[in-house]
N, C-alpha and C positions, 0 to 999 in steps of 0.2 A: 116087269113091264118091258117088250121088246120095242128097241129102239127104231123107229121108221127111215131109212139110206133116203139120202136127199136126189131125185135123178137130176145133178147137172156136175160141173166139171169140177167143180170146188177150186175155183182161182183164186187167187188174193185180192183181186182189184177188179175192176169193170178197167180193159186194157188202155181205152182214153183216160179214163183217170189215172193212168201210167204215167202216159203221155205229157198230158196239163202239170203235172206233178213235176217232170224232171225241167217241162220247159219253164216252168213260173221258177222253178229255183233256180236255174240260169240266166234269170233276166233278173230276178233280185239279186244274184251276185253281183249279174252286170250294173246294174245300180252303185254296188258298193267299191268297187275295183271294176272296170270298163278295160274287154278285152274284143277290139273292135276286129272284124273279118278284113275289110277293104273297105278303110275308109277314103273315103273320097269316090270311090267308082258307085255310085248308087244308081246310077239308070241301070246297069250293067247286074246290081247285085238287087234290085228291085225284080229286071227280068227272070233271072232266074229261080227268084222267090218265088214270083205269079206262077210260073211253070211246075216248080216242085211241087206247089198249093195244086193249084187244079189238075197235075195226074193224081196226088195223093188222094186229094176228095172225090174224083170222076172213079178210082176206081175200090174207094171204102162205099160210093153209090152205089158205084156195080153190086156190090157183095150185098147189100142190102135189098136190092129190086130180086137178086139168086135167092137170095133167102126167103124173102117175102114172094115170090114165085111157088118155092116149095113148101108153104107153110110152113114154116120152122121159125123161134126165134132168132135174131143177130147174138145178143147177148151170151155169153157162154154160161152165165147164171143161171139161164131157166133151160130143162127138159130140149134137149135137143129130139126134133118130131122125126128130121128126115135128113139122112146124109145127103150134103151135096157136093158134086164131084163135076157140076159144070159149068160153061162161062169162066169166071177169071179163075175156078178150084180146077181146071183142068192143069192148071199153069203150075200153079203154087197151092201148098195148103192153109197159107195164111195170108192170102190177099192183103185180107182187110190189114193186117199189122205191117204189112210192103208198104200200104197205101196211107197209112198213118204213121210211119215212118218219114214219109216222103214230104207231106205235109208238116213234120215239125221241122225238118231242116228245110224247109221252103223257111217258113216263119223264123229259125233262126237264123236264115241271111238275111231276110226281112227286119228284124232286128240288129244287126249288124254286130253280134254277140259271140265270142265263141265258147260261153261255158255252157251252153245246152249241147253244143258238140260233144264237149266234154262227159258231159251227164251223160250220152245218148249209149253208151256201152251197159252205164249201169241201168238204165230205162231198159236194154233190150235184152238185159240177166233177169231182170225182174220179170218179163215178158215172156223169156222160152225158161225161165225155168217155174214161175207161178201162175204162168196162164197154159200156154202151149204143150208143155210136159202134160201136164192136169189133163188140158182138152184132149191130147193123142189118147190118154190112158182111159178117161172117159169112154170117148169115141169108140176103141176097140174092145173095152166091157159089153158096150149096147151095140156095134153092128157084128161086133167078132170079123169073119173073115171078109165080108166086104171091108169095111175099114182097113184092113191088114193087107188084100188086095190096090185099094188105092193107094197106100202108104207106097208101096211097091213101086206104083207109076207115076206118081207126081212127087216133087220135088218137098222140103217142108219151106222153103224159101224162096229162093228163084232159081 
């Protein structure tokens, strides 16, 4: 019986579930042992949280309207339709993981915590090595030298 290749990236996680994962365990620790950022300055550490939040969600949007522009899924789960290399991929090749980065340290000053800080190394090993490695290798299976080409001119980060 031959066995049917799955076409998508084979990651470990759906990359928000990364995310929600390292933050909810940093705010249960904070719970248990409270390791505050700045406390007392909270207009100060409020602002800066709103700001992290909305670049980080304005531009996992953006990557979403790219993708749904070119017909393709967000998720790196399912069959990627159609390389996209424009809008915020001209910049970077992980936006969307820039932008959900940004957004959990928005929420962790917003929180006033610093063991998601803490976690946020191992969040982003789990990230470039079970999502991001997977999707480059994926990627350049299904476009070959386009992929290999883009890889070339935009950054994997920023």
């Amino acid at each position: 019986m031959q066995s049917k290749q799955r076409d998508a990236a084979g990651i470990i996680a759906p990359p928000p579930a990364l995310y929600i994962a390292g933050q909810a365990l940093g705010l249960l620790l904070h719970q248990f042992h409270p390791l505050p950022i700045a406390a007392g300055a909270n207009a100060i550490r409020r602002g800066i949280a709103s700001i992290l939040i909305a670049i980080g969600l304005t531009l996992s949007i953006a990557v979403m309207r790219w993708f749904s522009a070119a017909n393709t899924p967000v998720t790196p789960r399912l069959a990627t339709r159609q390389l996209v290399v424009t809008g915020p991929y001209r910049y970077s090749r992980n936006p969307d993981y820039v932008g959900q980065t940004l957004a959990y340290l928005g929420i962790t000053i917003a929180a006033d915590s610093w063991w998601p800080v803490i976690l946020l190394p191992a969040v982003l090993l789990m990230i470039q090595f079970g999502v991001v490695r997977r999707e480059e290798a994926y990627l350049e299976a299904k476009f070959g030298d386009a992929y290999r080409g883009y890889k070339k001119q935009v950054r994997r980060w920023l």
